[in-house]
SESERO-874049 format. One record per residue (C-alpha): x, z, y; residue number from 1. Coordinates in pm, 1 decimal. Example, Ala and Ser with C-alpha at 12.3 -4.5 7.8 and 13.67 -1.06 7.14 Angstrom:
// residues 2
<site east="1230.0" up="780.0" north="-450.0" resi="1"/>
<site east="1367.0" up="714.0" north="-106.0" resi="2"/>
END
This chain:
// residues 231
<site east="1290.8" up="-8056.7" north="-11386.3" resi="1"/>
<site east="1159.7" up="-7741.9" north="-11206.2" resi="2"/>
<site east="1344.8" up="-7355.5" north="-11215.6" resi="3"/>
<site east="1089.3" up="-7082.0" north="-11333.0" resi="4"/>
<site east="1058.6" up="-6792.1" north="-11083.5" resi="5"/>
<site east="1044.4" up="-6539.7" north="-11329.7" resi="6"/>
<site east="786.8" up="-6248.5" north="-11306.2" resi="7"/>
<site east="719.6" up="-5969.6" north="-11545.7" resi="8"/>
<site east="380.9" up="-6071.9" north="-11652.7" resi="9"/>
<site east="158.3" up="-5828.2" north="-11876.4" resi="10"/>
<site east="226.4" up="-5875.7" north="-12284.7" resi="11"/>
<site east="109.8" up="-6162.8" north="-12434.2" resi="12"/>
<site east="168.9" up="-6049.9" north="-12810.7" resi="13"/>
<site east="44.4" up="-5732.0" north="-12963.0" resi="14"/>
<site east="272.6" up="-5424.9" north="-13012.5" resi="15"/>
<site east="378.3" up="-5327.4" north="-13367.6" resi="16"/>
<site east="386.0" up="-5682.7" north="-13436.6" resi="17"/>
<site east="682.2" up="-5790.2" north="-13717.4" resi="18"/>
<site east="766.6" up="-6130.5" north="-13742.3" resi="19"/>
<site east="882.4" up="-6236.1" north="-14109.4" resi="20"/>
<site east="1089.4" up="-6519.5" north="-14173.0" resi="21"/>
<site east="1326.7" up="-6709.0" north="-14428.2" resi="22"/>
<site east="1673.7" up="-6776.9" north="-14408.9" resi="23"/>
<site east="1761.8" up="-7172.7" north="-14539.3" resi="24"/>
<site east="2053.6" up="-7322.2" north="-14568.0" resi="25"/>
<site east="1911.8" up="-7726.8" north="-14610.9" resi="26"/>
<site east="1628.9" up="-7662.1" north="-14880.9" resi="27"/>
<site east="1802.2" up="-7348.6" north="-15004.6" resi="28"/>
<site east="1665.3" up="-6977.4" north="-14903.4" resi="29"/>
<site east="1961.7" up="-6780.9" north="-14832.8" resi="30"/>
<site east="1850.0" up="-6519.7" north="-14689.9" resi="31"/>
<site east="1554.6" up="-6339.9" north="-14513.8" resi="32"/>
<site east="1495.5" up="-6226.0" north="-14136.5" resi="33"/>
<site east="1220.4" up="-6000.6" north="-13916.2" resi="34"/>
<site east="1155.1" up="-5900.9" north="-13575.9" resi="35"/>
<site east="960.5" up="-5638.9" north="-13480.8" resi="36"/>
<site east="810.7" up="-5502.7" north="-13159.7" resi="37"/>
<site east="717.7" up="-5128.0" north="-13178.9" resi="38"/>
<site east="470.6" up="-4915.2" north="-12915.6" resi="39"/>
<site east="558.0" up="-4708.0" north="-12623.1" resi="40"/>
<site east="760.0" up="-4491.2" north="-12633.6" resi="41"/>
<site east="1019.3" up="-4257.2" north="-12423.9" resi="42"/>
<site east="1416.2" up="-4270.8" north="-12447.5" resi="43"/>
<site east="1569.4" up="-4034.8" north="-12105.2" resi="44"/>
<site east="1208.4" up="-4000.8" north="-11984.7" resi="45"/>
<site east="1162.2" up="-4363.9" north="-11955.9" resi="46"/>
<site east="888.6" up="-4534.8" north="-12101.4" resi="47"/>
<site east="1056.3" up="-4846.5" north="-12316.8" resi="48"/>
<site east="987.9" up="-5069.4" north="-12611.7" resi="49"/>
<site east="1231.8" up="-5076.6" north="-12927.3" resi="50"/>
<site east="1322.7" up="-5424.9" north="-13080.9" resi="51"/>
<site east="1442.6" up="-5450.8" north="-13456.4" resi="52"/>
<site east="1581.5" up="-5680.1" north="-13625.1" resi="53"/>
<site east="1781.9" up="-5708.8" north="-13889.2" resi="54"/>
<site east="1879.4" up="-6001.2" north="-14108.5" resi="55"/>
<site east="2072.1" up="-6016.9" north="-14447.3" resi="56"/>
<site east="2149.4" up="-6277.2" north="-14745.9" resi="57"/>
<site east="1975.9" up="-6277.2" north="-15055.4" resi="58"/>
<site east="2074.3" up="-6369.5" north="-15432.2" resi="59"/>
<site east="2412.2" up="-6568.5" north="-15495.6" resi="60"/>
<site east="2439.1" up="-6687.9" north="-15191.5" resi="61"/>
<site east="2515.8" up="-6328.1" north="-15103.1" resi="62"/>
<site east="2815.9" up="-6355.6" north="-15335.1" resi="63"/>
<site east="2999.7" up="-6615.9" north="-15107.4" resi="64"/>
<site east="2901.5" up="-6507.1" north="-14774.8" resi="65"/>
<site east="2731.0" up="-6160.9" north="-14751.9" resi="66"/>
<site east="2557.2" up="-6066.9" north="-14437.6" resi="67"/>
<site east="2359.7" up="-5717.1" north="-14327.1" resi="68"/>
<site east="2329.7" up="-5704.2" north="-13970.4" resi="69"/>
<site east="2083.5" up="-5466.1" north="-13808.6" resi="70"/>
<site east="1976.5" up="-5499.5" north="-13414.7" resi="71"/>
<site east="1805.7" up="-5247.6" north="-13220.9" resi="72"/>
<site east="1712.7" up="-5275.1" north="-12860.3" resi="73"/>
<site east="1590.7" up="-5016.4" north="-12646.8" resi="74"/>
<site east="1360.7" up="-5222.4" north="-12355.5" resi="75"/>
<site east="1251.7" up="-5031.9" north="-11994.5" resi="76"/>
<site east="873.6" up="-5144.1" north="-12021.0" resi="77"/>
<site east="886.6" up="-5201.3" north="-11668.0" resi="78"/>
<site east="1168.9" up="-5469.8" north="-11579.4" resi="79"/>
<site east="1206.6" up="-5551.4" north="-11954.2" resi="80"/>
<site east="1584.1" up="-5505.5" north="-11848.1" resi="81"/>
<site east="1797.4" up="-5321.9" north="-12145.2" resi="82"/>
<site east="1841.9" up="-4953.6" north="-12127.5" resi="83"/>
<site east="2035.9" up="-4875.7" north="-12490.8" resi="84"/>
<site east="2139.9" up="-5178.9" north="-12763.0" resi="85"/>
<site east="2268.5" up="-5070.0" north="-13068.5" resi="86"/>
<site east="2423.8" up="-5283.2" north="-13316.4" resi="87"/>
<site east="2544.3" up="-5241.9" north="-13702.0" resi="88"/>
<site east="2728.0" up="-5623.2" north="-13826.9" resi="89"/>
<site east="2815.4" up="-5625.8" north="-14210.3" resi="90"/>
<site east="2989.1" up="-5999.5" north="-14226.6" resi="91"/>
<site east="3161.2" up="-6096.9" north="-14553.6" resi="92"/>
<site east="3494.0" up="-5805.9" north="-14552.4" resi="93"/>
<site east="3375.3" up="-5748.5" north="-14095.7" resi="94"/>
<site east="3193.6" up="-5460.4" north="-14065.6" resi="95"/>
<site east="3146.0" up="-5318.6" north="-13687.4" resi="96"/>
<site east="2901.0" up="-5075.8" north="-13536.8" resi="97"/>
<site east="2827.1" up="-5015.8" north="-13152.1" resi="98"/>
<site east="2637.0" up="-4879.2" north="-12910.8" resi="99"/>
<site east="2566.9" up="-4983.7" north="-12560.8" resi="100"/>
<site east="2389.3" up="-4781.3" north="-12298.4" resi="101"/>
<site east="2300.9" up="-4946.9" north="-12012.3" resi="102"/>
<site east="2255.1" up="-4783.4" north="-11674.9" resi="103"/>
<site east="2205.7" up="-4912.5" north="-11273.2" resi="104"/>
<site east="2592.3" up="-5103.6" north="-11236.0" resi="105"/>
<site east="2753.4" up="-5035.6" north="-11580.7" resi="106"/>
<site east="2720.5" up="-5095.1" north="-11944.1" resi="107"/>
<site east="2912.5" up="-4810.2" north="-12182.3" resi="108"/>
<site east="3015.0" up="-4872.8" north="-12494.4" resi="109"/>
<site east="3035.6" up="-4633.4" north="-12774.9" resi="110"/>
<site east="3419.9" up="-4730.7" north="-12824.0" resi="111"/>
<site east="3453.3" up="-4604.6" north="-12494.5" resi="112"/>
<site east="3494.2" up="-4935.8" north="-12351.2" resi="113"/>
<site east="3322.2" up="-4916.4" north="-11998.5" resi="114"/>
<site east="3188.8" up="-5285.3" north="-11811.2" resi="115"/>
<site east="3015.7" up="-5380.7" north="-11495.4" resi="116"/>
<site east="2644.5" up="-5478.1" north="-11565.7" resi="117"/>
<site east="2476.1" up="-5752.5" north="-11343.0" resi="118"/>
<site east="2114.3" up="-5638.6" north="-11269.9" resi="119"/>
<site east="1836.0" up="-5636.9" north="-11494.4" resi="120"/>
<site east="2052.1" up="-5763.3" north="-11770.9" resi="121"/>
<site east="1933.3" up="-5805.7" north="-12143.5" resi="122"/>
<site east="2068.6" up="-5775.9" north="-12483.1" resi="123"/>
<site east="1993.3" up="-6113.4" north="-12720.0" resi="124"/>
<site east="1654.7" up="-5935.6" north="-12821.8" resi="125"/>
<site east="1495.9" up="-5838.8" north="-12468.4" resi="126"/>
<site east="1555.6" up="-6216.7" north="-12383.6" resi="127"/>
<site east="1401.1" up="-6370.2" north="-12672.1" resi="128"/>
<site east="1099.2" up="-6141.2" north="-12597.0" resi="129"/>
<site east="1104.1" up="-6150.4" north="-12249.3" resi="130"/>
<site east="1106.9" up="-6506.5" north="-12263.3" resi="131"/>
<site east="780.5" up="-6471.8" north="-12419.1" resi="132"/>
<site east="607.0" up="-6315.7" north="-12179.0" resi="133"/>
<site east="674.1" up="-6654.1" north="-11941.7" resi="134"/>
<site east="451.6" up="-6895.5" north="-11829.8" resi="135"/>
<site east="657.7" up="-7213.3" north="-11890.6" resi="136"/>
<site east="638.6" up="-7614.7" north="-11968.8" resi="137"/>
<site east="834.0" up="-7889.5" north="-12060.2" resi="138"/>
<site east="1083.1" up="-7974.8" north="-11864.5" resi="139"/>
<site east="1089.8" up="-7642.1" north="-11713.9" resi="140"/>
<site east="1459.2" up="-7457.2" north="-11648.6" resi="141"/>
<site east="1503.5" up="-7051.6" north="-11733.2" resi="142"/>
<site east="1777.0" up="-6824.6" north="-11588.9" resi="143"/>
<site east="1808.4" up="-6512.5" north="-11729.5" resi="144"/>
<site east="2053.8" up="-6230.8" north="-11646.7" resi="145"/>
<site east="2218.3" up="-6163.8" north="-12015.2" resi="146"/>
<site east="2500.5" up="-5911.8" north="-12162.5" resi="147"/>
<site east="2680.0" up="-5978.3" north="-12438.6" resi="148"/>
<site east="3016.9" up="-5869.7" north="-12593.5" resi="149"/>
<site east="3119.2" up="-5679.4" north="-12328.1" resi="150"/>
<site east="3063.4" up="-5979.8" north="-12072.4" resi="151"/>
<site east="2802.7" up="-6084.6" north="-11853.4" resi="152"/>
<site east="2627.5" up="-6419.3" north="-11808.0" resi="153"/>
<site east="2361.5" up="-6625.7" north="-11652.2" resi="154"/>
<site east="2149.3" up="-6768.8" north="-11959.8" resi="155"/>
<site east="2059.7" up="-7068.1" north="-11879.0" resi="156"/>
<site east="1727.1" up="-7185.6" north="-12086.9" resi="157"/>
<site east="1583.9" up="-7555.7" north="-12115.4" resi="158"/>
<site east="1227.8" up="-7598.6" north="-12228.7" resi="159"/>
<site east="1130.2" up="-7947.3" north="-12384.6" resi="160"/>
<site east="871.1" up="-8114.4" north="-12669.1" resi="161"/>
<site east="579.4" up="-8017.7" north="-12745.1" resi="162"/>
<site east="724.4" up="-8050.4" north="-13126.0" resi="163"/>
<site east="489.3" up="-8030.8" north="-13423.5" resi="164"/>
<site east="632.6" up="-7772.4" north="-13676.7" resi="165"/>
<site east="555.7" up="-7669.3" north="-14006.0" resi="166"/>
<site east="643.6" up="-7348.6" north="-14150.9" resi="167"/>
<site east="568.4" up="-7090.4" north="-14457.4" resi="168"/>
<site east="349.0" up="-6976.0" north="-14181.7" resi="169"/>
<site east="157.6" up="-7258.2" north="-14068.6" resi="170"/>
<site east="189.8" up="-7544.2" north="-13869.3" resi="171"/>
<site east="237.1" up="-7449.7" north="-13509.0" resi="172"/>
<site east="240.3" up="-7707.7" north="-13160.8" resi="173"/>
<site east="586.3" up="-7542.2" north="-13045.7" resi="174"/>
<site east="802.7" up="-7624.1" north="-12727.9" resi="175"/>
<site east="1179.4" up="-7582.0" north="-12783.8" resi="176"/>
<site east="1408.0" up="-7337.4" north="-12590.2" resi="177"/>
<site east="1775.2" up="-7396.3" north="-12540.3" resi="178"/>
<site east="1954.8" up="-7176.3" north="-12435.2" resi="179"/>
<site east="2305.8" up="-7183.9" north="-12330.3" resi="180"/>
<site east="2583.2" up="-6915.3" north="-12202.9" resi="181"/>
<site east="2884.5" up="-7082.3" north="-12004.7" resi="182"/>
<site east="3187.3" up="-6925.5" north="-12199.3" resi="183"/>
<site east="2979.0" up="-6706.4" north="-12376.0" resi="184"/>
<site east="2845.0" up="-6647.1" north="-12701.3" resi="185"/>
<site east="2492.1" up="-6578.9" north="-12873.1" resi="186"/>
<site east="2497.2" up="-6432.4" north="-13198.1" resi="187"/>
<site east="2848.8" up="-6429.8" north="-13220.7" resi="188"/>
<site east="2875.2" up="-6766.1" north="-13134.9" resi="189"/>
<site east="2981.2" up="-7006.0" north="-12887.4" resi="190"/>
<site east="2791.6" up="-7294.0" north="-13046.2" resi="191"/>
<site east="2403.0" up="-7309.2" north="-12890.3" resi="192"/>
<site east="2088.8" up="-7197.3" north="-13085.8" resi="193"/>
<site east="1756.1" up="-7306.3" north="-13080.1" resi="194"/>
<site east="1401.7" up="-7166.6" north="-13079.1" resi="195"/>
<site east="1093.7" up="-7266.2" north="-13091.6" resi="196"/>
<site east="817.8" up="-7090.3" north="-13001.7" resi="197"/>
<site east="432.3" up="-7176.6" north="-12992.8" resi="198"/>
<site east="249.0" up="-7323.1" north="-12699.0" resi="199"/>
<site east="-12.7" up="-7065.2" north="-12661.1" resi="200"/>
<site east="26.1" up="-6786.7" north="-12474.0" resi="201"/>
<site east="197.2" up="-6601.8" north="-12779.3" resi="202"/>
<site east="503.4" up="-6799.8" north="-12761.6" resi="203"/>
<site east="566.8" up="-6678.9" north="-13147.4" resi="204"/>
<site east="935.8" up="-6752.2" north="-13219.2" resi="205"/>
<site east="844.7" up="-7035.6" north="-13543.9" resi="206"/>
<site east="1119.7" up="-7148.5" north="-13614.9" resi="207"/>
<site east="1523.2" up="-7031.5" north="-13468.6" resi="208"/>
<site east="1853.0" up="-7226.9" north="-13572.3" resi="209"/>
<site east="2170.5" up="-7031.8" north="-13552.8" resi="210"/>
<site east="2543.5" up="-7178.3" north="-13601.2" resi="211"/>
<site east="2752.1" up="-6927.1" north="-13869.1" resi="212"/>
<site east="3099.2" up="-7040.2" north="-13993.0" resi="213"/>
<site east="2962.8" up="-7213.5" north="-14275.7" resi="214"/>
<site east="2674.2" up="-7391.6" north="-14122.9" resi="215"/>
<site east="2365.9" up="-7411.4" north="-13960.3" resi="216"/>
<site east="2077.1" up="-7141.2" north="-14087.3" resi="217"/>
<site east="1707.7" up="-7224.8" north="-13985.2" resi="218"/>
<site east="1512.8" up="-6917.7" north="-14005.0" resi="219"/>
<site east="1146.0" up="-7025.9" north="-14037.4" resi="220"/>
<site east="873.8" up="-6806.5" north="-13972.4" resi="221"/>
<site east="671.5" up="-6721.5" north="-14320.1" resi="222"/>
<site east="460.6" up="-6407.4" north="-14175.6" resi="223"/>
<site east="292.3" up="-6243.8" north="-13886.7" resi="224"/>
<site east="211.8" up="-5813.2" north="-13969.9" resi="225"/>
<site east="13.5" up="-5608.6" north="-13707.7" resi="226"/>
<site east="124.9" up="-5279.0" north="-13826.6" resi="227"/>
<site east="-121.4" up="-5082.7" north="-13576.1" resi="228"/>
<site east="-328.7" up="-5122.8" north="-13288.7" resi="229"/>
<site east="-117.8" up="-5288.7" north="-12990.2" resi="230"/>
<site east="-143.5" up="-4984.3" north="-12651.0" resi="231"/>
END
């Protein structure tokens, strides 16, 4: 098992790209899901990328466990470190809303909660597309500074397969990434999730199981949009 030195390496993936996926629960759809990586743009006269996502439950499943959660992550183009995150949860009867600027040494919250941040650290969102700017195999380890819920980690990532897997999408050779956060949580969750991503050097996110109280959710990847020339 080797430990990736990780280096910013140019994009791999076009900008304005969405990703499009659907939310099953075992052989039911439950919900839907997209990513989407926008182009350049300036937040404090720094260049950055913004990250959305947002995921919600669809039809009567809605009516026993409604979700609406938006994600929005403001990326310095440079370090692909997090400069703002801003998040908006709708769970069942939970609703919360926050923002989180990040600057050099601290991490403010718009609650006025104020944290120490641990350099170059990332929001959920900047990881999983940071992580796809990596060169990685199989057996390969990934640490990655990461912030979440007022707390900050070391993400630790294994890489393993190749796994064939078949999608809306396609059928994609994929390695899996597992990440993990010591006493920490991902999603709001302690319990691990699991991507997996394509081998080439797109490493599209095909197929991403998350832990809610009820169960586990595979969101499969049914669509890829180019919304406008990548810069």
């Amino acid at each position: 098992m080797s430990i990736v030195t990780l280096i910013i390496l140019s994009l791999t993936f076009p900008l304005n790209e969405r990703l499009n996926y659907g939310g099953f629960y075992g052989p039911f759809r439950v919900g839907s899901s997209y990513m989407e990586i926008k182009g350049v743009e300036h937040f404090n006269d720094l260049p950055i990328y913004i990250i959305e996502s947002a995921q919600k439950t669809e039809g009567i499943f809605s009516l026993f466990f409604y979700i609406n959660d938006y994600y929005c992550s403001y990326v310095d183009t440079g370090s692909f470190s997090t400069v703002r995150f801003v998040k908006k949860i709708h769970e069942g009867n939970y609703k919360n809303e926050v923002e989180l600027d990040f600057d050099h040494d601290s991490v403010f919250y718009s609650n006025g909660k104020r944290t120490h941040r641990i350099p170059e650290s990332k929001d959920i969102f900047a990881t999983l597309y940071y992580m796809r700017i990596l060169n990685f195999n199989s057996g390969d380890t990934l640490k990655i500074p990461f912030h979440s819920s007022g707390k900050n980690h070391e993400m630790v990532v294994g890489v393993s397969g190749p796994y064939r897997i078949h999608v809306p999408a396609g059928s994609y050779e994929t390695l899996l990434l597992s990440p993990d956060v010591p006493g920490g949580k991902i999603f709001g969750s302690s319990e691990p999730i699991k991507i997996w991503v394509s081998t080439d050097s797109l490493h599209i996110p095909v197929k991403i199981e998350s832990h809610l109280k009820f169960g586990t959710v595979s969101y499969l990847l049914e669509s890829i949009e180019l919304k406008g020339e990548g810069k």
